[in-house]
C-alpha positions as CSV (number, residue, x, y, z in Angstrom):
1,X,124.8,98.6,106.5
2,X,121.5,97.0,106.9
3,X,118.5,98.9,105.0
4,X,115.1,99.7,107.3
5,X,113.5,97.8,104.7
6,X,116.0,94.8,105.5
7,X,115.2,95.2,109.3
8,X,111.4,95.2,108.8
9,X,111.6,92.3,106.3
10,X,113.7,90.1,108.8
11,X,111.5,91.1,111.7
12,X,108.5,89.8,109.6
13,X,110.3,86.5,108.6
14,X,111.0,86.1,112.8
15,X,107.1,87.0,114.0
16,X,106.1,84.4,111.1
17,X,108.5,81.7,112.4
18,X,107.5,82.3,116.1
19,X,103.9,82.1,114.9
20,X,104.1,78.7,113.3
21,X,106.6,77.4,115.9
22,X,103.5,78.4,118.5
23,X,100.7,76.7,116.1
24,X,103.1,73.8,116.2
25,X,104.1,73.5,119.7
26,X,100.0,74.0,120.5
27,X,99.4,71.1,118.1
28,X,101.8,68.7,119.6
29,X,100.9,69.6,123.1
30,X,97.0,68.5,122.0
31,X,98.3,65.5,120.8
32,X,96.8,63.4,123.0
33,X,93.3,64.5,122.0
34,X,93.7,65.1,118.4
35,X,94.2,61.1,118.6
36,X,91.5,60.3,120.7
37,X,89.6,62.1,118.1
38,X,91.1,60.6,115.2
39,X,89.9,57.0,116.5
40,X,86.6,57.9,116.8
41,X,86.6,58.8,113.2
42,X,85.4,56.3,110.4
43,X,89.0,54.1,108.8
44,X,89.7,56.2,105.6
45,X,92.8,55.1,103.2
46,X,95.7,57.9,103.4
47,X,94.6,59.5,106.6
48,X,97.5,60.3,107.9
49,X,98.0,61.9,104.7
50,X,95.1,64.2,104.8
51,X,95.9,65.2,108.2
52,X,99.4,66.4,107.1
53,X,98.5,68.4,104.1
54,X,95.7,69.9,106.3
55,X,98.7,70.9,109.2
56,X,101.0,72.3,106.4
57,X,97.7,74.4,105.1
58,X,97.2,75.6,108.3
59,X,100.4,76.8,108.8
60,X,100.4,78.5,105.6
61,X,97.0,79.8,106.3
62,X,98.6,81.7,109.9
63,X,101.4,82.6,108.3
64,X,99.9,84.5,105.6
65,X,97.4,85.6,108.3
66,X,99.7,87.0,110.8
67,X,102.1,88.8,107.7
68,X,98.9,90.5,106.5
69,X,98.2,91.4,109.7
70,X,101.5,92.9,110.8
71,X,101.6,95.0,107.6
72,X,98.3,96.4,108.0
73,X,98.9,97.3,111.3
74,X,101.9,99.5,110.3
75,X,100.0,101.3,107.5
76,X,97.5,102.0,110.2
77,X,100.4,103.2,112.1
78,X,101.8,105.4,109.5
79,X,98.9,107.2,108.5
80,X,98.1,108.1,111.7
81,X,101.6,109.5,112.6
82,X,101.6,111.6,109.3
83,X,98.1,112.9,109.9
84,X,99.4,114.2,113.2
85,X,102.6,115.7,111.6
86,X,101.8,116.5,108.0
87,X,99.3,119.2,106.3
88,X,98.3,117.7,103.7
89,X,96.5,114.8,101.3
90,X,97.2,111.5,102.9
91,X,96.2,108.5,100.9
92,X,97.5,104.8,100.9
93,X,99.4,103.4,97.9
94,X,99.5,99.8,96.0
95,X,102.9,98.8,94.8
96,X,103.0,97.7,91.3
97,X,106.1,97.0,89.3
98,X,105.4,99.5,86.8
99,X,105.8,102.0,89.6
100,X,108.7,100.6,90.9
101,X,110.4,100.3,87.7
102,X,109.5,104.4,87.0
103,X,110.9,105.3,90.5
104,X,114.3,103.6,89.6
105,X,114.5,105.5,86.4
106,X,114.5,108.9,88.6
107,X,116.7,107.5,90.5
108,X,120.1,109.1,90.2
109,X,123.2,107.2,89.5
110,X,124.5,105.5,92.8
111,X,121.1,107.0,94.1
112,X,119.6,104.7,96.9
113,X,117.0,102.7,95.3
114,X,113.6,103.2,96.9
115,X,112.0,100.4,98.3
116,X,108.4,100.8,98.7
117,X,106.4,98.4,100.8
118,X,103.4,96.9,99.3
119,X,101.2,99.1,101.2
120,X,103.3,102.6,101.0
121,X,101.5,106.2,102.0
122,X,101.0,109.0,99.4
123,X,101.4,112.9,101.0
124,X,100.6,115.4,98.9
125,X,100.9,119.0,101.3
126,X,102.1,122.1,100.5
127,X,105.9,121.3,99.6
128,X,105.3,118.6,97.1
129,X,104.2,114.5,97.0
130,X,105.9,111.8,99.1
131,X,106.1,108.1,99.2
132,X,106.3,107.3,102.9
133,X,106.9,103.7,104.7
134,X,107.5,102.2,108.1
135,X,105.3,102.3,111.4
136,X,105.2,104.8,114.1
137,X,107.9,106.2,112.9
138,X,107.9,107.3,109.0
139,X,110.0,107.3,106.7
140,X,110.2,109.0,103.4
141,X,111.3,106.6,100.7
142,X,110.9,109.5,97.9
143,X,109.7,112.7,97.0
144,X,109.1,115.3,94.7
145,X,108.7,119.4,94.8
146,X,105.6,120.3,92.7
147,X,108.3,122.6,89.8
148,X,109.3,118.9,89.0
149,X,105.4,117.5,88.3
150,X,104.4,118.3,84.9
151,X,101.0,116.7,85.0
152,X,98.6,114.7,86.8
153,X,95.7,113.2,85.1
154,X,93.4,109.8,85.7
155,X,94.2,106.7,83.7
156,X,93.5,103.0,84.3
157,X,95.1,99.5,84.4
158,X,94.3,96.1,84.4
159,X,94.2,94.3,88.4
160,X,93.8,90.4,87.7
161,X,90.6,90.1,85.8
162,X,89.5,94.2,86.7
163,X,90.1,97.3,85.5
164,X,91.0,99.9,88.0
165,X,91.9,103.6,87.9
166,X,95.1,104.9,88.5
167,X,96.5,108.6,89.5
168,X,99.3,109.2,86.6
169,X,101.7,111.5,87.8
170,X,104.6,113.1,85.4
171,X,108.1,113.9,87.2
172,X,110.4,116.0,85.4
173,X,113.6,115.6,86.9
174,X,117.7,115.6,86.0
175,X,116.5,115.6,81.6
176,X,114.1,112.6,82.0
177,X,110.4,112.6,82.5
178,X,109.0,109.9,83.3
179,X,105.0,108.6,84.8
180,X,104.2,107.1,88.0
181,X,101.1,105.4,88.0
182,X,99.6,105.2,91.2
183,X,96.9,102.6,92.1
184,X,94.9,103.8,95.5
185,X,94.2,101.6,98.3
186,X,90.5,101.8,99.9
187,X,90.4,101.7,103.1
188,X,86.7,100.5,103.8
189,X,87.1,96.5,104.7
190,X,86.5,93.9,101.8
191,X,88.1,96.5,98.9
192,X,91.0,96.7,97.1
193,X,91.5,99.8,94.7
194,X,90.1,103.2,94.9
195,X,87.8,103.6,92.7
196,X,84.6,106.0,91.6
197,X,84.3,109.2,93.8
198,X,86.9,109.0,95.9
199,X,89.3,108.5,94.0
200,X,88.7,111.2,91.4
201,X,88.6,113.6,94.0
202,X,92.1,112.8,95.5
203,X,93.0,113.6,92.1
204,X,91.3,116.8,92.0
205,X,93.1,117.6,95.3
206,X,96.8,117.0,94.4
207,X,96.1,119.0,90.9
208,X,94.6,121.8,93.2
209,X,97.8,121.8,95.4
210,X,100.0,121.5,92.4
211,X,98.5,124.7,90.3
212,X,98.8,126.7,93.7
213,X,102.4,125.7,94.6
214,X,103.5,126.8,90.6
215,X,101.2,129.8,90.8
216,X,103.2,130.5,94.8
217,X,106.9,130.1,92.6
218,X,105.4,132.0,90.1
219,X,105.3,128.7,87.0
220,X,103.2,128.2,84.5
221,X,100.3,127.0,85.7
222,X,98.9,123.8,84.1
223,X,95.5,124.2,81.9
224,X,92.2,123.3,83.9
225,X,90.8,120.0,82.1
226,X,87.0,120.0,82.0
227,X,84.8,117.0,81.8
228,X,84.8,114.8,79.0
229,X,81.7,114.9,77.5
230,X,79.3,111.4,77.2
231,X,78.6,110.9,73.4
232,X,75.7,108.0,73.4
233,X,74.4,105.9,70.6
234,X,71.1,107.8,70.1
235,X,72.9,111.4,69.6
236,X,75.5,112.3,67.5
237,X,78.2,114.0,68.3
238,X,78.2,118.1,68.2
C-alpha cells in the first residue's frame, strides 16, 4: 500500500516535471527570437555550449524553485490547520539524521517507520508532543504522552559552518531512552534555525506543559533548572 509520504513525494516529482516541461516548451516556442538575439551577439568560441549549460541551470534553478516552494506552502498549510484544531505550542521542525535515526530506535519492532518531511511541525498541548506532516490535512507521524519525557533541556549542534541550538528532548519508552534533538525553524524570511529568545522560550514552554501534565497524573515532577551563572575573566569564581 502506498505510504502518504510516497504520494506526496510522487506528486512533487510530477509538479517538477510539468514545471520544466513548461520552461521547455516556453523556450522552444521563443525560438525564433532567442536566435535573432543570438545573431546580434559578438561570435564567441563554444556558444552553443554556454547557452546549453545556461538552459540545464535554468532548469535546475525552477526546479529547485518550484520544490521549495511547494513544500513551504504545505508547512504554511499545516500550521495553520493545527492552530485552528490544536491547544497548544506549535513550532516548525528541521529534519536531521540524528533525529531520524533516534525516532527509529523508539520505534517498535515491525513499528511503521516515521517519515518526517524536511520541514515537519512540533505540538506540544496538553496531551503530550507530536511530530506532524502533510498539508491541509495533518497527519501525525509520531508522538509522545508527557509520563514518557524524562527531560527537556537546550543543547547545540553544528549547521554547516554554524553553531545552532537545539531543544533535546528524552523519551522513555518500551526499556530504552533515547534523545531527540530538535533544531527549530524561524519563520521570519532570510533565517534558518531558531535561535536566541525565541527559541529558549519554546523551551521554557514545553517544560512548563511537561511539569504540569506529571504534576495532573500525579509524577514526579522534574527539578526547576535556574540560570547558569556568567563566570568572566576579571572575577573569579564564588
Amino acid at each position: 500500500m502506498t505510504s502518504h509520504a510516497t504520494r506526496h513525494r510522487t506528486a512533487l516529482i510530477v509538479t517538477v516535471a510539468l514545471g520544466a516541461a513548461l520552461l521547455i516548451t516556453a523556450l522552444l516556442v521563443g525560438r525564433t527570437r532567442v536566435e535573432g538575439l543570438v545573431t546580434t551577439l559578438p561570435e564567441v568560441e563554444g556558444a552553443p555550449v554556454a547557452l546549453g549549460l545556461a538552459a540545464i541551470a535554468g532548469v535546475v534553478l525552477f526546479a529547485s524553485a518550484t520544490v521549495r516552494g511547494i513544500a513551504a506552502s504545505r508547512a504554511r498549510a499545516r500550521r495553520r490547520a493545527l492552530e485552528a484544531v490544536r491547544s497548544g505550542d506549535v513550532s516548525c521542525g528541521i529534519r536531521n539524521r540524528e533525529l531520524v535515526a533516534r525516532l527509529e530506535e523508539l520505534t517498535r519492532p515491525g513499528g511503521r517507520r516515521p517519515e518526517l518531511p524536511a520541514r515537519f511541525t512540533i505540538v506540544a498541548d496538553d496531551a503530550g508532543i507530536g511530530f506532524w506532516s502533510g498539508g491541509r490535512r495533518p497527519r501525525r507521524v509520531a508522538a509522545f504522552p508527557w509520563r514518557e519525557v524524562r527531560n527537556i533541556r537546550a543543547d547545540s549542534t553544528v549547521a554547516g559552518s554554524t553553531s545552532v541550538p537545539v531543544a533535546v528532548v528524552r523519551i522513555r519508552r518500551d526499556g530504552a531512552s533515547v534523545e531527540l534533538p530538535m533544531m527549530l525553524r524561524d519563520q521570519r524570511p532570510g533565517r534558518y534555525a531558531l535561535t536566541d529568545a525565541p527559541f529558549y522560550a519554546v523551551v521554557r514552554a514545553w517544560k512548563a506543559r511537561h511539569r504540569v501534565a506529571l504534576a495532573a497524573e500525579g509524577l514526579e515532577v522534574p527539578p526547576v533548572t535556574g540560570a547558569i551563572p556568567i563566570i568572566r575573566s576579571d572575577r573569579p569564581a564564588a
